[in-house]
C-alpha positions in Angstrom: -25.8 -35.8 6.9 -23.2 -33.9 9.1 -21.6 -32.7 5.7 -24.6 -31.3 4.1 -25.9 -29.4 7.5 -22.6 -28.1 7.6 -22.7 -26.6 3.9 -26.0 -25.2 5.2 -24.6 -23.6 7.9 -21.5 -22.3 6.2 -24.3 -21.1 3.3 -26.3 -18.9 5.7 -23.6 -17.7 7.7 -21.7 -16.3 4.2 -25.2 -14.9 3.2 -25.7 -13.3 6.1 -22.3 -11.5 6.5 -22.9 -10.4 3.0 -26.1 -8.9 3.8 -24.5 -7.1 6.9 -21.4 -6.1 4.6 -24.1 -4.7 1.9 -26.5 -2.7 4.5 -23.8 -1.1 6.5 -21.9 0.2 2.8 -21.7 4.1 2.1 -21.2 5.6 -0.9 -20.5 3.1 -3.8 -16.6 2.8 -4.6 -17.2 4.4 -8.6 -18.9 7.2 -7.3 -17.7 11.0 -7.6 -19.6 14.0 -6.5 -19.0 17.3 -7.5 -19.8 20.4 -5.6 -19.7 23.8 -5.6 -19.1 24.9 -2.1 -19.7 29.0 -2.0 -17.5 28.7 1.3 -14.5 28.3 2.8 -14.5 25.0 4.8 -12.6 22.6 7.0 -12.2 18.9 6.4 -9.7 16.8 8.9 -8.6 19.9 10.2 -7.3 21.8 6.8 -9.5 24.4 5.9 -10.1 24.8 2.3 -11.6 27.8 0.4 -14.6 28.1 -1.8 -14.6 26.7 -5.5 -15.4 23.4 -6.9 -14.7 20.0 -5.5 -14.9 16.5 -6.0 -15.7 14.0 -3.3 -14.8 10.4 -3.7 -13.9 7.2 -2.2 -10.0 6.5 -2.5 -8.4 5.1 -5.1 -6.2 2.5 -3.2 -8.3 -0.8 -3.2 -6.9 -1.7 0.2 -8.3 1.3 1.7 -11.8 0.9 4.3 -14.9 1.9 2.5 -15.2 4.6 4.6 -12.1 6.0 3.6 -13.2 9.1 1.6 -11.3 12.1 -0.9 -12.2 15.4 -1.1 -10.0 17.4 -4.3 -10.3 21.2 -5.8 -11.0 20.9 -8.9 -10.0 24.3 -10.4 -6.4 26.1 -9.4 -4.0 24.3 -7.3 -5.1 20.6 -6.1 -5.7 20.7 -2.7 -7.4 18.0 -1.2 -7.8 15.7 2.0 -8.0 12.2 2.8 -10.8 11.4 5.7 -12.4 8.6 6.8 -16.2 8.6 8.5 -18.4 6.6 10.1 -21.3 5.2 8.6 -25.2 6.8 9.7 -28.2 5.7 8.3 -31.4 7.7 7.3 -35.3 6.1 8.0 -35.9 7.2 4.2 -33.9 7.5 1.4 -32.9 11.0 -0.1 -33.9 11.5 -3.3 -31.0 13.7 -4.3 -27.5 13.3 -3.4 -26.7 15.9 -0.8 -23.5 17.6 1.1 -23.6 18.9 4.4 -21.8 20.9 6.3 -21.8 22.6 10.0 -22.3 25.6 9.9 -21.2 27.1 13.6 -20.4 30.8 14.0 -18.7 31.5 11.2 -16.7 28.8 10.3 -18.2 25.7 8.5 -17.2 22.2 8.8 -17.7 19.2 6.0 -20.5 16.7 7.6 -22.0 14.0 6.3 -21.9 12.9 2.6 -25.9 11.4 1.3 -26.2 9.2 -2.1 -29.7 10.0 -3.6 -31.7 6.5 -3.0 -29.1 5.0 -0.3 -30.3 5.2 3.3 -27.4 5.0 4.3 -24.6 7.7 4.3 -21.1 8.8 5.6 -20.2 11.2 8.8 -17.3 13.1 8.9 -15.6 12.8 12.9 -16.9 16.4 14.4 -13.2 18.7 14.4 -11.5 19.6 18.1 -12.4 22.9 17.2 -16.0 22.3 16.5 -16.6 20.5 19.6 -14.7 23.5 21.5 -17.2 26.2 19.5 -20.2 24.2 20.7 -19.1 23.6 24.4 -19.0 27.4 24.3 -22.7 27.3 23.8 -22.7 27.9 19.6 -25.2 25.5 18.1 -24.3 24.1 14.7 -26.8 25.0 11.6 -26.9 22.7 8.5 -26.5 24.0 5.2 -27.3 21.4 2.8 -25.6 21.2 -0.7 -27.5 19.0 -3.3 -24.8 17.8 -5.9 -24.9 15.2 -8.7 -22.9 11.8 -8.7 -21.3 10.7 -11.5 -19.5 7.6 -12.2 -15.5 7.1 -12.0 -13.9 7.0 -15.2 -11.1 4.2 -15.4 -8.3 7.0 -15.5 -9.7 9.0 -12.6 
């Protein structure tokens, strides 16, 4: 009897790290957004200009699921590594959706939404940001909406 209300126990407690694993995941490890950003931007503290740009999670399968990529797609490959915390949403957006800080005139990448996921991906607010704000700028949203595709197995 000891045996089988141990199997129990073992049971629920794998079921119910599962379930914490599944609600506190981001944006799914196949998926790629690409984005049309009409402004020069900073990501990890490398600013990067306009153009087009994929977002994605890293490719090394050892990496935290919050680890994210973020690559030009067009002229020279620039990109940056970041990781992010993960927020949640009460509802779900229906589109996926980029945003970035807008504060004077600089803009900063944000948060990173999948259309139907609740749950999302911060970017850690820059030095230079939090500097900008504590001088008493406020930070405005500009919101991107973008597509997600699917990895391919040679991306």
């Amino acid at each position: 009897m000891q045996k089988y209300t141990a199997k129990i126990l073992m049971a629920i407690s794998l079921l119910t790290i599962g379930g914490l694993t599944a609600a506190n995941a981001q944006i799914e490890s196949d998926s790629v957004f690409r984005i049309n950003v009409p402004f020069a931007f900073e990501v990890k503290n490398k600013t990067l200009p306009a153009g087009e740009y994929q977002i994605k999670a890293t490719d090394d399968l050892g990496d935290a699921p919050t680890l994210l990529e973020i690559q030009s797609l067009k002229g020279p490959h620039e990109g940056v590594v970041f990781d992010t915390v993960p927020i949640s949403l009460n509802d779900a957006p229906k589109k996926s959706n980029i945003v970035f800080d807008k504060v004077g005139s600089d803009y900063y990448l944000s948060e990173i939404w999948e259309a139907g996921n609740s749950n999302g991906n911060q970017v850690e607010e820059p030095v230079n940001m939090k500097k900008l704000e504590k001088d008493g700028m406020k930070a405005e949203k500009q919101v991107i909406q973008t597509e997600r595709t699917k990895k391919k197995a040679t991306e």
